[in-house]
Residue, then its C-alpha position, 0 to 999 in steps of 0.5 A: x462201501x459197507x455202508x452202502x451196501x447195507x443201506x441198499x439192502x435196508x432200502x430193497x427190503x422196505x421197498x419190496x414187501x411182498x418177496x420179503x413176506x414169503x421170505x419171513x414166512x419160509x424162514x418162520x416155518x422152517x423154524x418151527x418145525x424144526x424145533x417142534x420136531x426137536x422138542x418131540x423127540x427129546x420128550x418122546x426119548x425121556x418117556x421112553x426112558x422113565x417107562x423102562x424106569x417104571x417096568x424095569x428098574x433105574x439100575x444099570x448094572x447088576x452083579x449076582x454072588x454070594x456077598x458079605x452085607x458090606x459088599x455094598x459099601x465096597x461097591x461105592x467106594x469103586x470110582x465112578x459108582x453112583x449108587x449101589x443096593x441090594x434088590x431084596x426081591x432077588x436076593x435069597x438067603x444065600x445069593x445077594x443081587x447088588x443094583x448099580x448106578x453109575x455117575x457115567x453111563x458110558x463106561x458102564x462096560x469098561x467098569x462092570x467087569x473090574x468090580x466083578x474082579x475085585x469082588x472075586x466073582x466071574x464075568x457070568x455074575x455081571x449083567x447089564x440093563x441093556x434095554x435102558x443103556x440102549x435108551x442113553x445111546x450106550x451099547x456092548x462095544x462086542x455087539x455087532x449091531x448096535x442100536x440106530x435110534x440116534x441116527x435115525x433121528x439125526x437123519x430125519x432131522x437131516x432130511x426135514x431140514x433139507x426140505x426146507x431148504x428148498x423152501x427158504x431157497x425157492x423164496x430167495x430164488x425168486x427175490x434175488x433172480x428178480x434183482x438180476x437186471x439190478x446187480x448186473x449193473x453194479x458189477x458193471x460199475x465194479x462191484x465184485x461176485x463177494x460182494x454181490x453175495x455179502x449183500x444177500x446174506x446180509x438181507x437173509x441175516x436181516x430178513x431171518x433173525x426174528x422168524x427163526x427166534x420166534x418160530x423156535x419158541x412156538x415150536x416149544x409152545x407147540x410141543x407142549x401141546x401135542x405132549x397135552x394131546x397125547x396125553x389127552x387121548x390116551x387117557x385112562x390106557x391100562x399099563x400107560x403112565x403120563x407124559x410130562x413136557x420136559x426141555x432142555x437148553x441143548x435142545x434149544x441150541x440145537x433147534x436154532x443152530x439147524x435153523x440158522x444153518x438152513x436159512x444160510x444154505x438156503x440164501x447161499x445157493x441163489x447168491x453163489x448163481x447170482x454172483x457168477x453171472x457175468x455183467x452182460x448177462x445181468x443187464x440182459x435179463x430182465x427178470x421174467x419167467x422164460x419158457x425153454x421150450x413152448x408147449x401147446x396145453x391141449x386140455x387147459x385151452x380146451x377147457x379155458x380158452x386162452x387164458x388156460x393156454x397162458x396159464x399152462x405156460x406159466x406153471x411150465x415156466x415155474x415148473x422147477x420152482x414148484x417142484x417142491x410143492x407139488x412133491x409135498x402136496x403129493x406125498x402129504x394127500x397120498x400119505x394122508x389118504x393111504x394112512x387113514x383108509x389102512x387104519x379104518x381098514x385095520x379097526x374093521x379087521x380088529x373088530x371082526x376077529x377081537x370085539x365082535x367076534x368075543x364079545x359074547x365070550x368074555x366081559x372081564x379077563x384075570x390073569x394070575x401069574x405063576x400060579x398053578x391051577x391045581x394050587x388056586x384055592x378061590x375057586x368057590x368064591x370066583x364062582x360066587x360072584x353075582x350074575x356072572x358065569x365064571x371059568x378058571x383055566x390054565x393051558x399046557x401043551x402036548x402032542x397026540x398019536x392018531x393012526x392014520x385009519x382015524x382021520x374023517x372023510x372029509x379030510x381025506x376028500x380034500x387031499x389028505x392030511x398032508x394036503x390039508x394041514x401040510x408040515x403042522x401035522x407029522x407022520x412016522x410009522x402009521x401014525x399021525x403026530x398032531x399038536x393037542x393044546x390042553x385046556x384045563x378047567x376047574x370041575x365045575x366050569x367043565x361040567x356045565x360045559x359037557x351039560x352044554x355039548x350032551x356028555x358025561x362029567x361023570x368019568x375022567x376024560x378029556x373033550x376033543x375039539x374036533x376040527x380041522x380048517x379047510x383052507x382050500x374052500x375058505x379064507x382065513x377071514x370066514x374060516x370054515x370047518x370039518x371033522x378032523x378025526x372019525x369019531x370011533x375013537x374012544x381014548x386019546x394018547x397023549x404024549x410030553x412034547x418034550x419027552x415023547x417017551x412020556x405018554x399017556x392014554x385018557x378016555x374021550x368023553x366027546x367030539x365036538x367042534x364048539x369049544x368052551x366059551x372063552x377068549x382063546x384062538x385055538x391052532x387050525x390043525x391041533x386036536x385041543x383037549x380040554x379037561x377037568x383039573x381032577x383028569x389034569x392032577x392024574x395026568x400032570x406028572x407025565x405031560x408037564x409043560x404047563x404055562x405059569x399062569x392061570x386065567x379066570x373068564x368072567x361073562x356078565x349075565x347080562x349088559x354091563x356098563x363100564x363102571x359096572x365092569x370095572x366093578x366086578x374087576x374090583x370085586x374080583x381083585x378083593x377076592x383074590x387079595x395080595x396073594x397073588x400077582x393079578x392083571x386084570x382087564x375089561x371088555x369095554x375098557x379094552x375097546x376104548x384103549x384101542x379106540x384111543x390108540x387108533x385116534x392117537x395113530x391118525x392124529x400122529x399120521x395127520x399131523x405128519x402129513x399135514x406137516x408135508x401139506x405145510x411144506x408144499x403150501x409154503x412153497x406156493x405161498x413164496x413163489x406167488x408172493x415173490x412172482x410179483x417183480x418176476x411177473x409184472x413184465x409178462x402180464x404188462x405184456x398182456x394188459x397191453x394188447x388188451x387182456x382185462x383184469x378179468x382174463x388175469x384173474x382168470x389166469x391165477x384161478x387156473x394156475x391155482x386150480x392146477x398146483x391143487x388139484x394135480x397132486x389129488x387127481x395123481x393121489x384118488x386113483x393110486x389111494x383107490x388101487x391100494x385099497x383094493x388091494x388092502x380089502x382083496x388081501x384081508x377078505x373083507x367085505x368091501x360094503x363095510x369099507x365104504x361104510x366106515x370110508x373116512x371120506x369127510x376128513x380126506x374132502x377137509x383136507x383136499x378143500x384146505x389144500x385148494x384154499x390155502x392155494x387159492x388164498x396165496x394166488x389170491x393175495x399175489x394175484x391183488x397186488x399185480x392188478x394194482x401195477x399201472x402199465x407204465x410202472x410195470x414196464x419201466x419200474x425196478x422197485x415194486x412197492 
């Protein structure tokens, strides 16, 4: 019986090549996606990781204490510990930091506080490498929210592999419903419901053993070339160390296992139908697509005559099995169009409020780290370096008392200083407490600047910002302006913002509303003071709350190249020599980064959503492919009362035309909506959209989407317009 049943299933697959196409088809694609999107994630994870490595350390678990040097030899000796190393630059003469590997991440929590024990010191001297332990899915069993990353994944993956179910199961629906008639007989004859389903596994374990084998290593081959691509484009990003393709075994298992366990899903569902209808109900059906309820299809009629009518009938009939073609094709055009409009929408606001609007402020930007500027000797040379205006900088933070009586007119004609700046700005006893940011400059960068705006250097003092944003007449996109303070003023009092005891009055050299120029955001409703270093040493002790880091702007006096700007970052970390932690950075550079990380995010998008598209052409391809035996008995019917092979082609270009264009005439509407939406929220001009629209790329993607469509209407279409009349209506076999 076996036997017989196995060379039946042999016979139908050689017979019917159509519907086991698109089985293979499905079962090869479903494949590949899976082990493409477990591939990614295994890289992806193990670059995480050796990025944490680089920037953090490979330690797992650290302990502070005072330490004989043979601490580290007691450590090793505790079971399960790796490594165990001094880090020389935390440790000082009196306090040993130890590093700590360990053979089994997993007991990391249950092991570090046993050697804190035994060496004598406190669980505070215990800490742990929690950003990397995350990474390896280990988390505090004290913490109330551990990381997801691992159930996210296993959910994506649950859900990508439920999708291609419903693919893989359209494509068996259809071969085995069309088969219904047939096992209706057999169980006539004795053949029972396991049997009927043994049958069609058996023929989903043929049909599928070598799409899924060679689906999963294409995958890999696939994963190694997006990891190329990656790589690729970001290609000389500041701070980013390469990707290298890694695998493993496990991964492999794992992409083939959830391969085979949708393929059997997929095939179990149409057989467990098939094998409980009754014998009577088999031989009943005859397999063709029946419709519940009839419809008139107005506008298909009115368009294409009675071939729009029948068209419109069969895609009701096929509605549920085109269910999940139709929601890919939506959800990948719409996913595809929303994303690339949000990202050309995102690279014109960067444009507006970063490159453009600095690009005449700065060309290269030093950072100097843990650096007071008042210690920075390099003054001279920084400002030597050729054709290049140079400022040193630091920033503090501090508060100011304005009486009430101060503020300008144009303030008070907008409401009010409550009205106008709301909760930023205080108020107690007749005095107004604002935010007012210290910028310290070195002598001679701020007295060019006070050259620049028409006051003396000469005297200690600071230069007031004198500005307040008018939110109720402008938008945050083109902020305008007023004076926030009348200018009668002639000291400014200056206030620790920790300590508000601790104030200071300076003299105010100036008012002004243009500040220096640097690459700086200043707040809407701060009064900012920028200084000379030699106000800042007379007035440092009392405000504090300096930041740890020094800046040096460096404006090219005339148009720089790229190589020339990463020139004068060479020149500039020359003079600054290995005293100093450095990062430096340039305006180009900084454009090209950001450019190569807007592509990276199109190329990450597109390639989901044409994963999406891939999915819902699959779909179309199985069900034209396998309608083939499911068909032939409704287009005998019309070749018999006179349809010509024309009126039936006619027919599939409708059907193809609707399953396409559907989805774009639901998607234009909402994807111009939304970005209307997008362009009213950020003020933008909505000319500079449309100038920069990506509308090529979404015509590339709606033109493939109507041909691969048309394609598969096309090669299903062909192989009905080969049946003779008689064949289609008494034959069981279509070859």
């Amino acid at each position: 019986m076996k036997g017989m049943w196995k060379d039946y299933s042999i016979g139908f697959i050689k017979k019917n090549r159509a519907s086991s196409v698109s089985v293979l088809a499905a079962a090869f694609i479903s494949a590949l996606f899976l082990s493409l999107l477990c591939g990614l994630f295994y890289n992806f994870w193990n670059y995480e990781i050796e990025s944490v490595i680089l920037e953090e350390g490979s330690w797992q678990g650290r302990i502070t204490g005072t330490f004989e040097e043979d601490v580290v030899s007691q450590i090793e000796n505790f079971a399960n510990v790796k490594t165990a190393e001094i880090n020389e630059e935390l440790s000082d003469g009196k306090t040993l930091v130890v590093d700590i590997c360990f053979d089994n991440l997993g007991t990391v929590y249950q092991d570090m506080p046993l050697i804190a024990q035994q060496l004598g010191v406190p669980d505070s001297s215990v800490s742990y490498h929690e950003l990397l332990l995350s990474r390896y899915f280990i988390h505090d069993p004290q913490d109330t929210s551990p990381p997801l990353l691992m159930a996210f994944y296993f959910l994506v993956l649950l859900m990508v592999s439920a999708s291609l179910i419903l693919i893989i199961h359209n494509s068996f629906a259809v071969s085995m419903n069309a088969r219904v008639h047939q096992f209706g007989i057999f169980s006539s004859i004795g053949a029972t419901p396991g049997q009927i389903r043994t049958c069609l596994l058996q023929e989903a374990a043929i049909l599928c053993v070598i799409p899924v084998l060679l689906g999963s290593f294409i995958g890999i081959a696939l994963t190694f070339g997006t990891i190329q691509i990656v790589n690729a484009l970001a290609h000389g990003i500041v701070g980013r160390h390469e990707a290298v393709f890694t695998y493993h075994p496990l991964v492999f298992a794992i992409a083939i296992l959830a391969s085979l366990l949708t393929v059997l899903i997929s095939a179990w569902l149409p057989a467990r139908k098939l094998s409980r209808l009754t014998p009577l109900e088999a031989i009943k059906n005859t397999g063709e697509l029946q419709l519940k309820r009839r419809k008139k299809s107005r506008i298909l009629a009115l368009l294409f005559g009675i071939e729009g009518e029948l068209a419109g009938n069969a895609l009701k009939a096929q509605k549920k099995s085109l269910r999940t073609s139709a929601l890919s094709l939506t959800l990948s055009f719409l996913g595809f169009a929303l994303m690339l409009c949000f990202l050309t929408l995102s690279g014109i606001s960067t444009n507006h409020t970063y490159f453009e609007r600095y690009q005449d402020a700065w060309d290269v930007m030093a950072t100097i780290e843990d650096t007071k500027i008042a210690d920075f000797a390099y003054e001279d040379e920084i400002h030597a370096l050729a054709d290049a205006d140079s400022v040193i900088y630091q920033k503090a933070s501090a508060l100011c008392s304005v009486p009430a009586d101060a503020v300008s007119e144009e303030v008070q004609s907008l409401g009010g200083i409550e009205r106008a700046a709301g909760s930023a700005v205080g108020a107690a006893d007749g005095f107004y407490i604002v935010q007012a940011p210290v910028v310290i400059m070195d002598d001679s960068s701020f007295a060019k600047y006070c050259e620049q705006i028409g006051v003396s250097s000469l005297e200690n003092g600071s230069v007031v910002l004198n500005r307040i944003w008018d939110s109720r007449n402008s938008n945050f996109r083109y902020k305008e302006y007023v004076p926030f303070l009348s200018e009668d003023q002639n000291t400014m009092t200056l206030q620790n913002q920790e300590d508000a005891a601790a104030a200071v009055t300076i003299p105010v050299l100036g008012f002004t509303q243009e500040p220096p120029v640097l690459r700086e955001e200043y707040d809407n409703y701060a009064l900012v003071q920028f200084v000379s270093l030699s106000t800042w040493k007379q007035i440092q002790e009392t405000i504090g709350n300096a930041e740890p880091d020094i800046y040096i702007r460096v404006l090219s006096e005339k148009e720089r190249t790229l190589t020339e700007l990463s020139a004068i970052e060479t020149e500039l970390t020359k003079v600054l020599g290995h005293e100093f932690t450095v990062e430096t950075e340039n305006r180009v550079q900084e454009k090209m980064d950001n450019d190569a990380m807007l592509n990276g995010y199109k190329l990450l998008i597109g390639a989901l959503c044409v994963l999406l598209a891939f999915i819902g052409i699959a779909n179309v391809f199985s069900n034209t492919l396998g309608f083939i035996r499911q068909r032939k008995r409704e287009f005998a019917r019309y070749m018999s009362i006179g349809m010509t092979p024309e009126g039936m082609r006619k027919m599939f270009w409708i059907e193809a035309l609707v399953i396409a264009g559907r989805p774009v005439l639901i998607t234009l509407p909402v994807t111009a909506l939304s970005v209307w939406f997008m362009i009213t929220a950020s003020y933008l001009n909505p000319m500079e959209f449309l100038a920069a629209a990506p509308i090529i790329p979404i015509v590339l993607f709606i033109i493939v989407i109507f041909g691969f469509v048309a394609l598969a209407y096309y090669l299903g279409g062909k192989q009905i317009l080969k049946c003779s009349l008689v064949e289609a209506l008494q034959s069981d076999y279509m070859v």
